[in-house]
N, C-alpha and C positions, 0 to 999 in steps of 0.2 A: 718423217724422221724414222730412219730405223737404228732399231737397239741391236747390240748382236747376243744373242741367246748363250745365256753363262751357263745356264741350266737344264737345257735340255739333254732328251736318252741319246745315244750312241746315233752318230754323226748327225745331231743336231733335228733327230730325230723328238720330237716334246712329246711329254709323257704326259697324259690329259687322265683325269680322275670322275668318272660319270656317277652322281649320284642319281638312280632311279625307282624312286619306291614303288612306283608299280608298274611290274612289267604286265605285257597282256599276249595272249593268244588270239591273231586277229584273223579271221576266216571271211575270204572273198569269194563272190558268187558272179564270176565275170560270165558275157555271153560266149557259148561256143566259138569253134571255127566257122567261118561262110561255108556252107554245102555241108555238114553234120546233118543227119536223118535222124529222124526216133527212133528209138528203140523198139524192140517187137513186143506186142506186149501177151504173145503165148510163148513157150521155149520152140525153136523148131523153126518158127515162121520170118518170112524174110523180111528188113524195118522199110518203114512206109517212106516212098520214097518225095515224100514232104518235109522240106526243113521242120522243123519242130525247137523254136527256138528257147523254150522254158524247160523241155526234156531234158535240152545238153547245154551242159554249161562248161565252163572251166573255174575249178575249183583250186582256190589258193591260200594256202596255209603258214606265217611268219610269224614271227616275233615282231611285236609292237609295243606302242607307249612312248612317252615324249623323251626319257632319257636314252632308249635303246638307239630311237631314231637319230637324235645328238650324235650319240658314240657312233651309228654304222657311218655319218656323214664325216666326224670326225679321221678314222676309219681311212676312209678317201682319200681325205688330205694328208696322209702319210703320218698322222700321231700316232704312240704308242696307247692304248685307251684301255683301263679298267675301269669296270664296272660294277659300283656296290650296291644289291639292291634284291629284298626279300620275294625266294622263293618255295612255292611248296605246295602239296597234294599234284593229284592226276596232274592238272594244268602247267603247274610250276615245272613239274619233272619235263612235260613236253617241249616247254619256252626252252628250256637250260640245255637239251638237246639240240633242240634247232640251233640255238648258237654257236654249237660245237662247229670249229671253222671255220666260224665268221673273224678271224684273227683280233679276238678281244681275249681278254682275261676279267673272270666272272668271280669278282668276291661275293659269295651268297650267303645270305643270310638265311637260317631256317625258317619257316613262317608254315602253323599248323593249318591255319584255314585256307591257304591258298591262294592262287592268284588267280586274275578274271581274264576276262574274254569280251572280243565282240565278232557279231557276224553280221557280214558287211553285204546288201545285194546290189552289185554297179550293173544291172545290166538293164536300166529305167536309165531316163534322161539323168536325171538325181540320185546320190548315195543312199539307198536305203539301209537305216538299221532295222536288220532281222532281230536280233538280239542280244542284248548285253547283259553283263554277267560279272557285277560291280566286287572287288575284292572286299572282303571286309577290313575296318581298322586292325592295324597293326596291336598288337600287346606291349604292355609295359615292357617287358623282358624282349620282346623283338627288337623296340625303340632302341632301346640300350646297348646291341647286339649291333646294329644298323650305325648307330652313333657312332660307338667305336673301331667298328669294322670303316667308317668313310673316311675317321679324323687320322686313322695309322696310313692308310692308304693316300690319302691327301698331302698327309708331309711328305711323302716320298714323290708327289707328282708336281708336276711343272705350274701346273693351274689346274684347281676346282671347279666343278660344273655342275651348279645346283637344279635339279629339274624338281618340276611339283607332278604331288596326289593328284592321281583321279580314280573317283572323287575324291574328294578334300579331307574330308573325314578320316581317311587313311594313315595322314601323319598330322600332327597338331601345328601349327602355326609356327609354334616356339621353339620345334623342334629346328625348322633351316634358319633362324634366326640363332639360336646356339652355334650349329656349326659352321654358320658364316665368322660369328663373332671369331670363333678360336680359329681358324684356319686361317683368317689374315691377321688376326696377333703374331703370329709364327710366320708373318710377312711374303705369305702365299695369295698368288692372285686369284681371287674369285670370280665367276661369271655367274649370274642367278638369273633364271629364266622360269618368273613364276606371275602368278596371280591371285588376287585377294586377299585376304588376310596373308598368307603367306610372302606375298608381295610387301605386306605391310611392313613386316616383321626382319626379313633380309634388307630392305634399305634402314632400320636403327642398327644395323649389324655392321655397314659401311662395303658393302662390295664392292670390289673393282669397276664391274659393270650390274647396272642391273636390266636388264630387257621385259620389254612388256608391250603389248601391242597396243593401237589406241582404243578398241573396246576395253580391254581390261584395267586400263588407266581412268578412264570413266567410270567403269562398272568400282572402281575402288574407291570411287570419290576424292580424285585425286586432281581430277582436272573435269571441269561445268558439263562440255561438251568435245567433240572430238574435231573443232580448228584447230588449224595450227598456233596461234596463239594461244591458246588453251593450255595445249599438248608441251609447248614449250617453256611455261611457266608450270608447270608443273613438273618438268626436269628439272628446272632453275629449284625451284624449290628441295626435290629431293638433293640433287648434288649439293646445296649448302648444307644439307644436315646430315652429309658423309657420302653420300653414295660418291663412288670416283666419276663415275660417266653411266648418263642413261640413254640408252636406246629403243626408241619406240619406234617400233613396226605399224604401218598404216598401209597393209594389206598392197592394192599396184600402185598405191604412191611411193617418193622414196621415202626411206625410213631417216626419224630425226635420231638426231648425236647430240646429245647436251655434255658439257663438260663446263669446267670451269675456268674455260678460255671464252666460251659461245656456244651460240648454235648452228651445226649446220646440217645439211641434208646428205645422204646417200643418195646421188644420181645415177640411173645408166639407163642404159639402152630398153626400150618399151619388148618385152618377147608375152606370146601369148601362151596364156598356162593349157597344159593338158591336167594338172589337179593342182591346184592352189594349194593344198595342204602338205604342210612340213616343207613349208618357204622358213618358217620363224624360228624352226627345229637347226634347219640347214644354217639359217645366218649364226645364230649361239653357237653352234659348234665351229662354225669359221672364225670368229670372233676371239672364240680359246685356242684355236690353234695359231692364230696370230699372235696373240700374245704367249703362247706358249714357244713360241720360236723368236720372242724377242721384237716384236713390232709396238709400234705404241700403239696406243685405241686408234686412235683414226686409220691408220694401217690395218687394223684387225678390225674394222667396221667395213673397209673396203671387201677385205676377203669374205667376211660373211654376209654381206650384200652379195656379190656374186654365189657365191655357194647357194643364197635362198634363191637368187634370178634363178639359177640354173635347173634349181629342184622342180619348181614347177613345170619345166616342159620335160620331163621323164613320169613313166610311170616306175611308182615306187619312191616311198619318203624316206628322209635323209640316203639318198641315193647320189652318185655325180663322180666325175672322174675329175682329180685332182691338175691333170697338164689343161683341159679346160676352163675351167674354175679360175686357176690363175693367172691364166692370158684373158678370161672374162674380167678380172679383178680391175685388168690394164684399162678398159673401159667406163671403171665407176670411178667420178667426179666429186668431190668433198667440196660441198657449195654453201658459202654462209647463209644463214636464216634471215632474213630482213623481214623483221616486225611489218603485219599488213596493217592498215590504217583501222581503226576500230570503228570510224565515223562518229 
């Protein structure tokens, strides 16, 4: 069923609201090009003409973090997207730059300690982290700043998009359960795409949708183990006690839809990832921007199923071109849950 969007920006364009409390400075350590030599290692002398694969690399420097990654996916799909979310010192100044261009609008908040970092070396079989460089918690007076800086910006957008700390420590739990509670009193759709305590605290708050992948559904004690039977009574249980619709992400399975019609699954087509990471990023922000243009959840589960298929076979999170995306959408299947036998 589709609704048609009463509220979206100028031609129907939705204006999507990214909460991200911690952005990051994320630094890749990719391997060079084939046939790159070493360097010389006097001035003068000509480089050895031996690949030297650890010499040379290709070095890559972005904005990161789960909320940025949302909005650049969001971004794609042709939303209008701001972004509220504390920056500051060396680091911060560098993030705020780099987005300059990225066609977002950045409500920032000041933040005296700054923001973190990691550096990333892909060029092993496995992502290695070199280093990270965790932000410290927010201040009283940040919180406050961040609160109201998200809840002015919120009523003016089409639908909210709640992302979590990392780490956790950053913002206190009760904080996204506050601002979920007040921004659908003021009868604004929210999307909450968190874990743990914070998880906790956004489904008493009643969101629109709440998404959570099925480790974090477990890791919350929220459901035994990660069947599906498990996974889907423990949606059932959240939507009775407010949430509108949950979505759990189960990594290359499809992802389940609880609502308070049933359950069913997000099907499509089997594609092979080149990085699995920021499939969960890409569906939340398809999810907002279907409802932010008027779709109902199952229509906004379709698009952000496709948007996370898609992310994985690119390099680069929340990434994807939106005329793909949604002739991929045309391929994901809304399939009812059928309870497996328990024996």
């Amino acid at each position: 069923m589709h609704a048609s969007p009463s509220s979206a920006g100028p031609g129907g364009r939705p204006r999507i609201c990214v909460v991200a409390p911690t952005p990051l400075l994320v630094m890749e350590i990719a391997a060079g090009a084939p046939g790159q030599t070493s360097a010389p290692t006097t001035p003068g002398t000509a480089p050895s003409a031996q690949p030297d694969e650890r010499a040379h690399a290709d070095v890559h420097m972005h904005p990161g973090g789960q909320g940025l990654w949302v909005a650049r996916m969001a971004v794609s799909l042709g939303a209008e997207v701001t972004v509220c979310a504390p920056f500051g010192g060396e680091l911060g100044g560098s993030v705020m730059q780099m987005l300059d261009g990225a066609d977002l609008t950045i409500h920032a908040v000041n933040s005296a300690a700054g923001n973190g970092a990691y550096v990333f070396d892909l060029r092993g079989e496995d992502r290695e982290t070199v280093a990270h460089m965790p932000p410290p918690a927010l201040t009283r007076h940040e919180l406050d700043d961040l609160y109201g800086t998200v809840l002015v910006d919120a009523l003016e957008s089409d639908v909210l998009v709640v992302t979590g700390a990392e780490p956790a420590s950053v913002v206190p739990a009760s904080f996204f359960g506050r601002i979920i509670g007040d921004v659908r009193s003021a009868g604004k759709p929210v999307v909450a795409d968190l874990s743990g305590d914070a998880a906790l605290a956004a489904a008493e708050a009643g969101p629109t949708v709440l998404k959570m992948s099925h480790e974090e559904v477990v890791s919350a004690d929220l459901a035994d183990d990660e069947g599906p039977a498990a996974l889907r009574e423990a949606g059932r249980r959240l939507v009775a006690g407010g949430v509108g619709a949950m979505v759990i992400s189960r990594a290359e399975d499809p992802a389940l839809l609880v609502t308070q019609e049933g359950a069913s699954y997000a099907v499509g087509p089997v594609v092979s990832p080149l990085d699995h990471r920021g499939a969960g990023d890409s569906m939340t922000a398809g999810i907002a921007v279907g409802l932010g243009r008027g779709l109902d959840v199952t229509e906004s589960v379709r698009l952000g199923a496709a948007a996370g298929a898609l992310n994985v076979t690119r390099r680069g999170l929340g990434t994807g071109r939106r005329d793909q995306i949604e002739r991929f959408a045309e391929q994901i299947t809304i399939e009812d849950a059928q309870d497996e036998e328990t024996g």
